[in-house]
Legacy VTK file of the C-alpha trace (Angstrom):
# vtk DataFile Version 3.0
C-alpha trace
ASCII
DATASET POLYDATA
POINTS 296 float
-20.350 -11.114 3.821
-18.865 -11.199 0.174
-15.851 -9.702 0.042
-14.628 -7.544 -2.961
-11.368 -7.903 -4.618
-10.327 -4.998 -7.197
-6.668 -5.464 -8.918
-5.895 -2.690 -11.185
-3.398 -4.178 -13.514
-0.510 -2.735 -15.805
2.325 -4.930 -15.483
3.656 -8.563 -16.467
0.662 -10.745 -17.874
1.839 -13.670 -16.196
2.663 -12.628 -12.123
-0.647 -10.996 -12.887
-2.193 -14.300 -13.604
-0.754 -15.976 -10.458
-2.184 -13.252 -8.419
-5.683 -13.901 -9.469
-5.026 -17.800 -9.263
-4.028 -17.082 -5.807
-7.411 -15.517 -4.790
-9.069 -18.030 -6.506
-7.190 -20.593 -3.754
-9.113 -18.795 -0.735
-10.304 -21.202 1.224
-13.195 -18.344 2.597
-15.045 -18.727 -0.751
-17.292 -15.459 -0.094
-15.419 -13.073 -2.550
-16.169 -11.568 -6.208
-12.852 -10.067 -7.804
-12.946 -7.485 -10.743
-9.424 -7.020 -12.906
-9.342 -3.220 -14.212
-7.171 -3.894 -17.256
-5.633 0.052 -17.824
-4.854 -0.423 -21.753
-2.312 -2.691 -20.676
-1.076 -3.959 -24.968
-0.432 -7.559 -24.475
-3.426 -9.693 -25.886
-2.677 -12.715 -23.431
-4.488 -10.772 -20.889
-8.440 -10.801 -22.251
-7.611 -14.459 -23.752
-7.006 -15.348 -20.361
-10.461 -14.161 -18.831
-11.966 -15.057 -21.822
-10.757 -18.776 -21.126
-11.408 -18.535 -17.229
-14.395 -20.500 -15.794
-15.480 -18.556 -12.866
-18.123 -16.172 -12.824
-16.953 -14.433 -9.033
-13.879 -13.131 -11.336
-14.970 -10.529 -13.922
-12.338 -8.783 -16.531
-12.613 -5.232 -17.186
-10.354 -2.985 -19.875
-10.599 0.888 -19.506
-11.783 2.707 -22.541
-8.211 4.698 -22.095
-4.998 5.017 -19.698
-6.211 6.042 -16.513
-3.017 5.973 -14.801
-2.310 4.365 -11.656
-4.331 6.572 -8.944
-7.104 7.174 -11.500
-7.555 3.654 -11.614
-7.494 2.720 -7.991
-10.276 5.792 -7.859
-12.206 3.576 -10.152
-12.107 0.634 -8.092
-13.371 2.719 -5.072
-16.087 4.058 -6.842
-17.254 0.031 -8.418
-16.530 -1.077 -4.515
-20.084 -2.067 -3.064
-18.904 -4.376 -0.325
-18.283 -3.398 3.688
-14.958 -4.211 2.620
-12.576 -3.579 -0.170
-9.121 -4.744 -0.854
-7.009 -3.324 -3.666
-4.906 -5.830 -4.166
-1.234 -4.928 -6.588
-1.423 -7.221 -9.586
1.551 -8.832 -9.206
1.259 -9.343 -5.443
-0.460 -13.539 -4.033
-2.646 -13.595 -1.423
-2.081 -16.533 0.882
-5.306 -18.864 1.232
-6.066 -17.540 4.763
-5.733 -13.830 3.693
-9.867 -13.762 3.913
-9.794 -15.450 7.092
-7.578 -12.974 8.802
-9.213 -10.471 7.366
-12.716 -11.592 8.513
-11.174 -12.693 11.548
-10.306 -8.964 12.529
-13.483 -7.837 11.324
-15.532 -10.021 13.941
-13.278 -8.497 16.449
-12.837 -5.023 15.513
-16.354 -4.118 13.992
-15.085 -0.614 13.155
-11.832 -0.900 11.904
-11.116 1.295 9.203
-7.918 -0.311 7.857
-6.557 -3.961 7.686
-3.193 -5.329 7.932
-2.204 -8.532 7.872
1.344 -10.320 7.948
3.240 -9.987 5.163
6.636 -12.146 3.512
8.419 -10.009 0.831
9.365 -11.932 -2.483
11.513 -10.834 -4.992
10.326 -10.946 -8.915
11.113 -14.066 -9.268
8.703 -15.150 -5.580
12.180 -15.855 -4.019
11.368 -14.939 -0.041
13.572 -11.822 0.495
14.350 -8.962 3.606
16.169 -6.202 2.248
17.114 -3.856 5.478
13.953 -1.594 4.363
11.613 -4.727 5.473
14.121 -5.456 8.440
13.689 -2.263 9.491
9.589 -2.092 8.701
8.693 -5.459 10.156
11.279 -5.192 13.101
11.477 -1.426 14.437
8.634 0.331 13.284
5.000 -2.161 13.076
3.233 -1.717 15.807
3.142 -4.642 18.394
-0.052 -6.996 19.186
-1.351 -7.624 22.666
-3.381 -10.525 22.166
-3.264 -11.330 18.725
-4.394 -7.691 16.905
-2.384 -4.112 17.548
-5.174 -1.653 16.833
-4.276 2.211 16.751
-6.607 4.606 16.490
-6.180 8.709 15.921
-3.416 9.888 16.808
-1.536 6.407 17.686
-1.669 5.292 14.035
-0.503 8.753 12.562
2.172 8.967 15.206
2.960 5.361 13.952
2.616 6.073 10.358
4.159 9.145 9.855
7.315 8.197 11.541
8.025 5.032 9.426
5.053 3.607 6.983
5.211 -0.172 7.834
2.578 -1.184 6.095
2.418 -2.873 2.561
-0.441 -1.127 0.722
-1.509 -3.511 -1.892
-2.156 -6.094 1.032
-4.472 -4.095 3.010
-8.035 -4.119 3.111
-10.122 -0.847 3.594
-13.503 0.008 4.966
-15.199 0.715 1.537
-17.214 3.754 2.980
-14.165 5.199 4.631
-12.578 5.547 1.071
-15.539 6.625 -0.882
-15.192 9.550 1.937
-11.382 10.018 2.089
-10.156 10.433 -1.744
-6.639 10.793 -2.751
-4.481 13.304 -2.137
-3.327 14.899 -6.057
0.110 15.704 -6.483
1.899 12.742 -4.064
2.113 10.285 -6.790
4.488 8.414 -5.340
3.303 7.981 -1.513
-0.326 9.000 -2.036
-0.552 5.478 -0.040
0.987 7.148 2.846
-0.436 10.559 2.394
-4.434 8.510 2.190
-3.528 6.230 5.427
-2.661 9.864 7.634
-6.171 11.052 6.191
-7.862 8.127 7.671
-5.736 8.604 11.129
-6.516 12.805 11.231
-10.363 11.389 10.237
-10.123 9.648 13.867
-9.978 6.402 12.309
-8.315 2.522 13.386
-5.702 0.758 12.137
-6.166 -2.959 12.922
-2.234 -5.293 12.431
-2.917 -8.943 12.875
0.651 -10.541 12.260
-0.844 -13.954 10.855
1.222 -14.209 7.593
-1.491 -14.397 4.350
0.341 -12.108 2.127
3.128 -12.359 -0.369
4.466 -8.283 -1.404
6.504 -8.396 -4.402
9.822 -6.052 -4.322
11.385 -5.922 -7.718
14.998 -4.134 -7.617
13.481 -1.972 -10.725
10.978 -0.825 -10.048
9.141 2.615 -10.488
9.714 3.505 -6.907
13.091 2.562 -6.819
13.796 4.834 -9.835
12.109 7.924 -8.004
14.749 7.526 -5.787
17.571 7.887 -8.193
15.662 10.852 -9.766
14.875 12.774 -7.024
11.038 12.969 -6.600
10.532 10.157 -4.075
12.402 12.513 -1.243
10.901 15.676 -2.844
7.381 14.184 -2.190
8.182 12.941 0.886
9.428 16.271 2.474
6.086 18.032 0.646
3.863 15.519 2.249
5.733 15.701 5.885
5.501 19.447 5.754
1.649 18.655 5.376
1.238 16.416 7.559
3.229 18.523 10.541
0.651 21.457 10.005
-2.650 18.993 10.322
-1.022 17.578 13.347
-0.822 21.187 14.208
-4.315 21.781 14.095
-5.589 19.322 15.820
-3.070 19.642 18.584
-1.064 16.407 18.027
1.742 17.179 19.624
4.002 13.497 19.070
2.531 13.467 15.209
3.766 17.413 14.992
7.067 16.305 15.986
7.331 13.246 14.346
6.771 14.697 11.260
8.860 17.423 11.899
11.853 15.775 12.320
11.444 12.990 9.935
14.250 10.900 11.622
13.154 7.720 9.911
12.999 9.321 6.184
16.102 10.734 6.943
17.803 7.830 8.073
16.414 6.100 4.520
17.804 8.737 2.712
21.361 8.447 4.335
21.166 4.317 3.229
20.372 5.482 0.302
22.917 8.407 -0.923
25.904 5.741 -1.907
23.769 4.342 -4.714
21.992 7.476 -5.557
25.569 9.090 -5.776
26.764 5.952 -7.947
23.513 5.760 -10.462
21.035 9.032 -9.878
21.257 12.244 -11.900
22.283 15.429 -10.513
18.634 16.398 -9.592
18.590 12.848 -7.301
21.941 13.472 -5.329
20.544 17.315 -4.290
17.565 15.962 -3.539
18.984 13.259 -1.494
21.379 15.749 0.303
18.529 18.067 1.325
16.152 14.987 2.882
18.684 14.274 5.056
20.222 18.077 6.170
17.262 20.411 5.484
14.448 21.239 8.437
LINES 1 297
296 0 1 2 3 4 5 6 7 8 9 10 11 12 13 14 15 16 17 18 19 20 21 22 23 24 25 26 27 28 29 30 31 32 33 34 35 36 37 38 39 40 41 42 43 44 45 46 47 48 49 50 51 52 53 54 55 56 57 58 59 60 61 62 63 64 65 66 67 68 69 70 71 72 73 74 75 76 77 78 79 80 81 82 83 84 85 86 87 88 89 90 91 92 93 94 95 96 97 98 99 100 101 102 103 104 105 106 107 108 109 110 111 112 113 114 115 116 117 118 119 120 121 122 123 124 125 126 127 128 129 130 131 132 133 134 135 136 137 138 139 140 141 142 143 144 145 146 147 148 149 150 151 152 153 154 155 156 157 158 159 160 161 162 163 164 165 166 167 168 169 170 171 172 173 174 175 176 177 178 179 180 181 182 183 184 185 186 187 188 189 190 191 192 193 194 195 196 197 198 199 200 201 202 203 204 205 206 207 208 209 210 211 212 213 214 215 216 217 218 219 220 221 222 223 224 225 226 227 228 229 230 231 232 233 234 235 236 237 238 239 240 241 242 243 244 245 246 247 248 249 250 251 252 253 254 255 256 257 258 259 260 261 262 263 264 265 266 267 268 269 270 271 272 273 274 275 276 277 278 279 280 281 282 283 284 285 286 287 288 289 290 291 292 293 294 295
């Protein structure tokens, strides 16, 4: 079953060329891998492809600046495999990331969702666990019996909702689920969150196998960590929580209701986080900061 690989790319030329080096070092060989090149202006980039000898990897430049969710969109909608990953262009897949992934596949034939174990590098691919990862990889994943956790429904929102643990540009996605489950516009910043609840409220399963084939880059600069200076990463996350409470609502979730309710999780980030945003954010960051933490 060839699997396909979509990277939508705007970023530094050369972590981007690691990343597709490191697919190319799969030792499952059943792949095809498409780069969607969003008007990124650094010629390096096509002279690259152009020089590349290997027809599963093809190059593709927008016609203009899609923007990031725009362009994941138009990997969904290129996606003709069973199974999709989106992988973050600056992110390396470990040579057994296919294996895992088929691995699950054999023994979850429905699985919706994909995660595999993860290291976090910094931008230089120095290993790093900043207490966010500490507190994702040792409170909040969910815990295998046998090999694979799989949550389903209400378990993975439940699971979600209260802390996301998972490292989106690692996962890989039943292509059919997200040609039916788009986007949510508006939650720029954790429309990866606000997607993954869809999929749980949609009654689907989240499958963790804790074999470590990925490599998540964390750079100390980058655009999410300056959305928490500014104030919309807590503003989004309060908008989406409110959201996500009433759909638990409906469907008479009771320990996803609550969960997202409270927040106690997002609150607790936000408390971490107030000395710096106090140092370095604006005005706009610190009130928003102060609210996520104090405001029902």
């Amino acid at each position: 079953m060839t699997h396909e690989i979509f990277v939508p790319f705007w970023g530094d030329p050369q972590l981007l060329f690691q990343t597709v080096e490191s697919v190319r070092a799969q030792r499952s060989t059943d792949w095809r891998m498409t780069v969607l090149d969003d008007c990124y202006p650094d010629e390096s980039v096509p002279a690259y492809f152009s020089d590349l000898d290997d027809s599963r990897v093809q190059y593709v430049r927008n016609e203009t600046n899609l923007g990031i969710t725009e362009n994941y969109r138009e990997a969904i909608r290129r996606a003709t495999s069973p199974f999709i990953t989106i992988l973050g262009c600056d992110d390396l897949m470990h040579a057994n990331y296919l294996e895992v992934v088929e691995r699950v596949i054999d023994q979850v034939p429905d699985v919706d969702v994909i995660q595999p174990g993860v290291v976090v590098i910094d931008e230089h691919g120095i290993p790093r666990k900043p207490l966010v990862d500490r507190v994702k990889q040792g409170l909040l994943a969910a815990k295998p019996d046998g090999g694979i956790a799989l949550l389903r429904g209400p378990t993975m929102a439940t699971s979600l909702i209260r802390g996301d643990w998972l490292y989106w540009p690692s996962l890989t996605f039943r292509t059919e689920t997200l040609k039916r489950i788009d986007f949510r516009d508006g939650l720029p910043i954790i429309q990866d969150l606000a997607l993954l609840m869809d999929i749980a409220f949609d009654g689907g399963a989240l499958a963790y196998a804790p074999d470590i084939a990925f490599s998540y880059r964390r750079h100390q600069a980058s655009a999410s960590q300056k959305t928490l200076l500014d104030g919309r990463r807590f503003r989004d996350e309060r908008t989406y929580y409110r959201q996500a409470a009433r759909l638990a609502k409906a469907r008479g979730w009771r320990g996803t209701y609550w969960t997202a309710r409270l927040r106690g999780m997002s609150r607790l980030h936000a408390v971490t986080e107030l000395h710096r945003v106090l140092r370095h954010g604006s005005g706009a960051g610190v009130r928003s900061t102060l609210a996520h933490i104090f405001a029902f």
